[in-house]
C-alpha positions as a Markdown table, in Angstrom:
| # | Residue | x | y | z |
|---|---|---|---|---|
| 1 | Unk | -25.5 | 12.7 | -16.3 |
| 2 | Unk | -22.1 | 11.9 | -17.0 |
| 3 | Unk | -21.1 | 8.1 | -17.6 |
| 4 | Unk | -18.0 | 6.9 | -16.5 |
| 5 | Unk | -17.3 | 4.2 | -19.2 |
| 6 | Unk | -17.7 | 7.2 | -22.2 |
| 7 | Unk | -14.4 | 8.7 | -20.1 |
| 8 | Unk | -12.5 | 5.7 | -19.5 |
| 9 | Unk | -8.7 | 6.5 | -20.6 |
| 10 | Unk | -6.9 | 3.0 | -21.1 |
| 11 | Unk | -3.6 | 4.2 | -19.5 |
| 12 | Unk | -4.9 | 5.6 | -16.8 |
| 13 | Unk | -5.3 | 2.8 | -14.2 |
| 14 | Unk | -5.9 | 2.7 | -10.5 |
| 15 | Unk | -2.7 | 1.1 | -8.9 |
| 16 | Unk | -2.1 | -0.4 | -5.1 |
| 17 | Unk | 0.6 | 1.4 | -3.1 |
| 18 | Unk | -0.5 | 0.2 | 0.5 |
| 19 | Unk | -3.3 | -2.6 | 1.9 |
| 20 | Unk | -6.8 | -0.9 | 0.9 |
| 21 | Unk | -5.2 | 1.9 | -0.6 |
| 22 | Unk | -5.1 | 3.0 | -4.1 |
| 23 | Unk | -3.0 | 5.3 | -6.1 |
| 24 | Unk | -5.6 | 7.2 | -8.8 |
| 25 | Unk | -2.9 | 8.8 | -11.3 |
| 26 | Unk | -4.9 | 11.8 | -12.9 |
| 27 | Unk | -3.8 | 14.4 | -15.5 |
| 28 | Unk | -0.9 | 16.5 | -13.6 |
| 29 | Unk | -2.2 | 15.4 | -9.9 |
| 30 | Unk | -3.2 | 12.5 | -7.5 |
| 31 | Unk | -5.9 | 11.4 | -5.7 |
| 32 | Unk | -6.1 | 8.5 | -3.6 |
| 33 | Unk | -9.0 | 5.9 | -2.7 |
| 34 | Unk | -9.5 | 4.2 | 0.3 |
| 35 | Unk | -11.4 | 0.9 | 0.8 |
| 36 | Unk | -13.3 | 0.9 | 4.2 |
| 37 | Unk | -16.1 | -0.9 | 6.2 |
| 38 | Unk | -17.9 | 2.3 | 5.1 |
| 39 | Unk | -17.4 | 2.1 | 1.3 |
| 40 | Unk | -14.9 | 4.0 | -0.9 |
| 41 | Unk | -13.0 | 7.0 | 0.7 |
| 42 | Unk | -11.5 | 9.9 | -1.6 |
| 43 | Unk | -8.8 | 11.8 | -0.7 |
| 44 | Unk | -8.6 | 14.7 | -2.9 |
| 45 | Unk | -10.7 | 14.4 | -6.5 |
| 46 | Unk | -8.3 | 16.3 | -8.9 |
| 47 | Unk | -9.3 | 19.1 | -12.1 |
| 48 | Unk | -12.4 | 19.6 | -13.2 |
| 49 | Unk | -13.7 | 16.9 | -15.8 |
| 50 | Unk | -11.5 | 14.0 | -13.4 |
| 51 | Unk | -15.0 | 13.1 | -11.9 |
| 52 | Unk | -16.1 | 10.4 | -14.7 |
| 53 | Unk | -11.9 | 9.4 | -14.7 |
| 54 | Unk | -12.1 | 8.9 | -10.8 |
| 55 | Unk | -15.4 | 6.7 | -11.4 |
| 56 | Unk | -14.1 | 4.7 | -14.2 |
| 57 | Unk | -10.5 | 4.0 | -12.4 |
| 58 | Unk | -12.6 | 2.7 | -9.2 |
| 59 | Unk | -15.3 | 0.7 | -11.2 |
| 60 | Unk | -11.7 | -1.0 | -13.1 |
| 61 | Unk | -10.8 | -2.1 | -9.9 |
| 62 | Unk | -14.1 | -3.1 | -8.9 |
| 63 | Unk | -14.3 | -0.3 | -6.0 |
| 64 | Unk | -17.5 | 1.0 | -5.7 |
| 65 | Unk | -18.3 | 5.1 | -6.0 |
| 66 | Unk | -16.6 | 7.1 | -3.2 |
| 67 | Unk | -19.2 | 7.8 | -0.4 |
| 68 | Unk | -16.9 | 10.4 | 1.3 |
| 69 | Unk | -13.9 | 12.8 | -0.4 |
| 70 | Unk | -11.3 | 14.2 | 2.2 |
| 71 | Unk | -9.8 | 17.2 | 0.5 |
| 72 | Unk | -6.5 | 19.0 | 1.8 |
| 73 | Unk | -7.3 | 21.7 | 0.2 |
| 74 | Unk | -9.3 | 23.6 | -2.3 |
| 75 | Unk | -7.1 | 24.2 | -5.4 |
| 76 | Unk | -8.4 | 23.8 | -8.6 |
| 77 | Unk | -6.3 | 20.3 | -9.3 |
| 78 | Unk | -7.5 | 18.8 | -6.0 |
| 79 | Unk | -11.3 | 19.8 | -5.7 |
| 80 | Unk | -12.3 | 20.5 | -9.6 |
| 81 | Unk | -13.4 | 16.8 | -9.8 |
| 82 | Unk | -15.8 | 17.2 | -6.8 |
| 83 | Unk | -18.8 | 18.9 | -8.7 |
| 84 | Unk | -19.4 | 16.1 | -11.3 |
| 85 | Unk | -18.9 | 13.4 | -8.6 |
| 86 | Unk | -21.4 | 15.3 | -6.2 |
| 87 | Unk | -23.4 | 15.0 | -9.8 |
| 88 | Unk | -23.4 | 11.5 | -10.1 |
| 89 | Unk | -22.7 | 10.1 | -7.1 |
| 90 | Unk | -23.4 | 12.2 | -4.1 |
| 91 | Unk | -20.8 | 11.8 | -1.5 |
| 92 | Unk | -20.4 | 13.5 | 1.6 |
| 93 | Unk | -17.4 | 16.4 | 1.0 |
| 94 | Unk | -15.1 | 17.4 | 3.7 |
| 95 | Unk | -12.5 | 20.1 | 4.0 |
| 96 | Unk | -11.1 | 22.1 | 7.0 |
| 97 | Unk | -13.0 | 24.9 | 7.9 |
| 98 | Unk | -10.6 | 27.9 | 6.0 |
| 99 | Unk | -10.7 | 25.5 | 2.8 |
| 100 | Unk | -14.5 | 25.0 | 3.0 |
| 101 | Unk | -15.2 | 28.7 | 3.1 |
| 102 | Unk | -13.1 | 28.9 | -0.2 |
| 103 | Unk | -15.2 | 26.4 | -1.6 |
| 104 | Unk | -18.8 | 28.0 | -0.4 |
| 105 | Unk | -17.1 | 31.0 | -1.7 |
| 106 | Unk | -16.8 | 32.9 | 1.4 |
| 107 | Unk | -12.6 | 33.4 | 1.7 |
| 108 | Unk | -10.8 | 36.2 | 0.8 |
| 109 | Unk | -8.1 | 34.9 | -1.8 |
| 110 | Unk | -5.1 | 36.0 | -3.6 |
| 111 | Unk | -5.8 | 36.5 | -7.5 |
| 112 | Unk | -4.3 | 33.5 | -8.6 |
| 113 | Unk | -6.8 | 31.0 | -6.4 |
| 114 | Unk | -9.9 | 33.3 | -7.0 |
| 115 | Unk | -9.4 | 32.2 | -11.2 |
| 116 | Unk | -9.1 | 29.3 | -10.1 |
| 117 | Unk | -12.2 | 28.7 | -7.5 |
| 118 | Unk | -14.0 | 30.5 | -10.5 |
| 119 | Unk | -13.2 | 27.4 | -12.3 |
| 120 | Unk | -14.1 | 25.0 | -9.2 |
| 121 | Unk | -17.5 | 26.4 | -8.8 |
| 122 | Unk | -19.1 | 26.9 | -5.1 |
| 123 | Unk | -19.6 | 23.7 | -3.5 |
| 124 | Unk | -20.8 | 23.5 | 0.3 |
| 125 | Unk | -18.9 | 21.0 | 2.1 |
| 126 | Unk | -20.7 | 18.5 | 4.7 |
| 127 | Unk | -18.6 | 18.6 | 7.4 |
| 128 | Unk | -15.0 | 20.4 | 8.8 |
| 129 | Unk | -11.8 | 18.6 | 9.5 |
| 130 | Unk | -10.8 | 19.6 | 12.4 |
| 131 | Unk | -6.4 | 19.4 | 13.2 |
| 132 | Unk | -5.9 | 15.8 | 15.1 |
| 133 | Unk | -9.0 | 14.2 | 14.9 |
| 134 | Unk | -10.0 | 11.2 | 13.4 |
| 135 | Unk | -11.9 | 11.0 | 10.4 |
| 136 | Unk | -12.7 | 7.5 | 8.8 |
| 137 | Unk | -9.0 | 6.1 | 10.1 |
| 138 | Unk | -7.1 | 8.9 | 9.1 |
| 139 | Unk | -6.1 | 11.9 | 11.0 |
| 140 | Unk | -6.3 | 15.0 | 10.1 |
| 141 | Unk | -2.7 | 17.1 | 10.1 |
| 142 | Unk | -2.9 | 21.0 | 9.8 |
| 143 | Unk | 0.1 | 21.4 | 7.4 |
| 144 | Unk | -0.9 | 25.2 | 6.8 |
| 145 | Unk | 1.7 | 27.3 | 4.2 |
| 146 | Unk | 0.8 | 26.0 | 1.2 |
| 147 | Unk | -3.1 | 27.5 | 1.7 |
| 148 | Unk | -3.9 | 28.7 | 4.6 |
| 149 | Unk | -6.1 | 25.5 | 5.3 |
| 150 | Unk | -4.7 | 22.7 | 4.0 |
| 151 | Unk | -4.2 | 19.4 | 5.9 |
| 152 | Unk | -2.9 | 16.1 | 5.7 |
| 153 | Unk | -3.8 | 12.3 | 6.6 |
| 154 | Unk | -2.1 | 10.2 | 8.6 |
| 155 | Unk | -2.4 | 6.7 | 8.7 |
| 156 | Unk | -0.7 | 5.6 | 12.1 |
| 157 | Unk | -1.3 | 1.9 | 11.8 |
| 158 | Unk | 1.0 | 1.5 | 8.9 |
| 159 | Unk | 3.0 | 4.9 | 8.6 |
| 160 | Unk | 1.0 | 6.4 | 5.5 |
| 161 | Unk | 0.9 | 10.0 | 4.9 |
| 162 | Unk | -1.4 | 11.4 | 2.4 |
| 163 | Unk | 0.6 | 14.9 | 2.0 |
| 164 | Unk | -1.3 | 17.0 | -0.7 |
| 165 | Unk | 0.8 | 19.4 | -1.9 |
| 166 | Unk | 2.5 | 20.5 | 1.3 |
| 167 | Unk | 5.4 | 18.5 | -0.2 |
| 168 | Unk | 6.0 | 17.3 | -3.5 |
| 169 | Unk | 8.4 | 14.3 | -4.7 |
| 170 | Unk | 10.7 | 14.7 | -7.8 |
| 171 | Unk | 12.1 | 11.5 | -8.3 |
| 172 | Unk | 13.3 | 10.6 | -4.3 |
| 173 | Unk | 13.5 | 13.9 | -3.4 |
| 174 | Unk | 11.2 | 15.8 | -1.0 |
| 175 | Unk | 10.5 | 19.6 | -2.0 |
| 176 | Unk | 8.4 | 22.4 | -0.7 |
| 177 | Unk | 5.4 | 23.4 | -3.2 |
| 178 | Unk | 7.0 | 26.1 | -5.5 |
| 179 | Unk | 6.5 | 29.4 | -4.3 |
| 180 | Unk | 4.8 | 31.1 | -6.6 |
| 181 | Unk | 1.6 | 28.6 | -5.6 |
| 182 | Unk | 2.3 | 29.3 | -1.5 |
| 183 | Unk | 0.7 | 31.5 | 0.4 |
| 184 | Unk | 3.3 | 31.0 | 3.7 |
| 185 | Unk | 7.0 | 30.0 | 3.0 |
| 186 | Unk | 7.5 | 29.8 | 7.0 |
| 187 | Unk | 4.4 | 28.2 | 7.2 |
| 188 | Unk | 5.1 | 25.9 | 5.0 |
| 189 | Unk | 8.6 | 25.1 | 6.3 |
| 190 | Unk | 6.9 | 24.6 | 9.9 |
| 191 | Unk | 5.2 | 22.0 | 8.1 |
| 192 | Unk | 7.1 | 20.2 | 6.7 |
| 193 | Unk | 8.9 | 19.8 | 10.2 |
| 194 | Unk | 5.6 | 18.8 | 11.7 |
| 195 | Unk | 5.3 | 16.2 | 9.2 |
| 196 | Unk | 9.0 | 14.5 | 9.3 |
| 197 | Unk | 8.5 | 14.0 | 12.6 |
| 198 | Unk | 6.2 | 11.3 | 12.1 |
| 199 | Unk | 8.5 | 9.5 | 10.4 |
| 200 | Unk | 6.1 | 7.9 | 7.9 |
| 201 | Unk | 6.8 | 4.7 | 6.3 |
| 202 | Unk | 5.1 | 5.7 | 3.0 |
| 203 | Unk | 4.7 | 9.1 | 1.3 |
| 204 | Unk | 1.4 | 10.1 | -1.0 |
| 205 | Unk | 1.9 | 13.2 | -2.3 |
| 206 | Unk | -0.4 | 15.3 | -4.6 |
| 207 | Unk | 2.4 | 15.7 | -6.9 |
| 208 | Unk | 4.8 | 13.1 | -7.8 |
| 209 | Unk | 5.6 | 9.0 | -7.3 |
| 210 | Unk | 4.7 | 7.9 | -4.1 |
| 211 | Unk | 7.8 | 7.5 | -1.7 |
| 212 | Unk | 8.4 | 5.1 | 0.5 |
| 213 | Unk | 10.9 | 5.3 | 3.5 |
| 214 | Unk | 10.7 | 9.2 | 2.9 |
| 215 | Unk | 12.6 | 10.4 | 6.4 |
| 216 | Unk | 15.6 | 10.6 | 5.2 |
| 217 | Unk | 14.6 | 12.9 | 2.3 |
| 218 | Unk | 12.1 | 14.8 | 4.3 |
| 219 | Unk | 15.5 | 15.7 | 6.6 |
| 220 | Unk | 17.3 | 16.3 | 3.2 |
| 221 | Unk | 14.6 | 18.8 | 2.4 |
| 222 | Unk | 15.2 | 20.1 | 6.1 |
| 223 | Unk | 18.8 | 20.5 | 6.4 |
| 224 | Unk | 19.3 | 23.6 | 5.3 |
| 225 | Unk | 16.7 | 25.1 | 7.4 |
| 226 | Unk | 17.8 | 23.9 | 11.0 |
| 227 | Unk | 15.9 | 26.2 | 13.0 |
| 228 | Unk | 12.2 | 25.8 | 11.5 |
| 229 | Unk | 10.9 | 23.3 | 13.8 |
């Protein structure tokens, strides 16, 4: 069994971006926990080998092991970490239904993600997310184009979005993921529509800082593409 404290990285440290939630800065990616009524909540769980990382970040903040992970999606940098925390920890894995037959295996896949889920392993998720339902706070957002299934999670009460990587921030600026790594570009444009018009207070993106106040560069992002929408 893996133990956390043997993979504790001292400049890696869990920091607070909104009430209850925390920013978990990984190697190249994000992840997110949540503190609830029902314990911790992860959204997304990063490479594989983050597991013990995740755990030692949470226990730092004196956050106790997630009891549920939220993935947008099941790329190699968002769900690698989930097979060593299912290891030690046992939480209940969700996805949406496209992304959870990529992770039992089961989803035909450009070359690029099949070399990559090779890496990820097969893991059998406990439940779908299903597009505008509720799911411990959060709603789930189909925001489709990057893969086929990814979501997002908004947080209505205080205007957080946890995007994944159907947008990434560079510096304050809002970008599509690159293309090489989309499977849709109109898909992806269509979300990234759907998304700025809930005008979110805070942006928590798989890639990059998190950005607050992020309308007026999701419309930046937009502009140039008046007619997706």
């Amino acid at each position: 069994m893996d133990d956390p404290s043997e993979n504790r990285d001292p400049i890696m440290r869990a920091e607070l971006v909104a009430p209850r939630t925390w920013l978990l800065p990984l190697r190249g990616v994000n992840a997110y926990a949540l503190e609830s009524e029902q314990g911790t909540i992860l959204v997304d769980a990063g490479n594989p080998g983050d597991g013990p990382r995740i755990l030692a970040m949470l226990q730092g903040r004196g956050l106790p092991p997630p009891g549920l992970i939220l993935l947008t999606h099941a790329d190699i940098d968002h769900a690698g970490g989930v097979r060593s925390l299912l290891r030690i920890c046992a939480p209940t894995v969700r996805a949406s239904e496209f992304e959870a037959q990529v992770l039992a295996g089961r989803a035909r896949l450009r070359l690029l993600r099949r070399l990559g889920h090779a890496l990820v392993g097969h893991i059998d998720c406990s439940g779908t997310l299903e597009d505008s339902r509720s799911v411990a706070g959060l709603m789930v957002v189909a925001t489709p184009g990057h893969t086929a299934g990814h979501c997002s999670f908004w947080r209505k009460e205080d205007g957080v979005l946890f995007c994944g990587d159907a947008l990434r921030v560079r510096g304050t600026r809002v970008q599509l993921p690159l293309r090489i790594f989309t499977d849709d570009r109109a898909e992806a444009l269509h979300s990234l529509a759907h998304l700025a018009k809930l005008h979110p207070r805070l942006l928590l993106p798989g890639h990059g800082p998190p950005l607050r106040e992020p309308s007026t560069a999701m419309r930046a992002a937009l502009a140039p593409r008046e007619t997706i929408g």
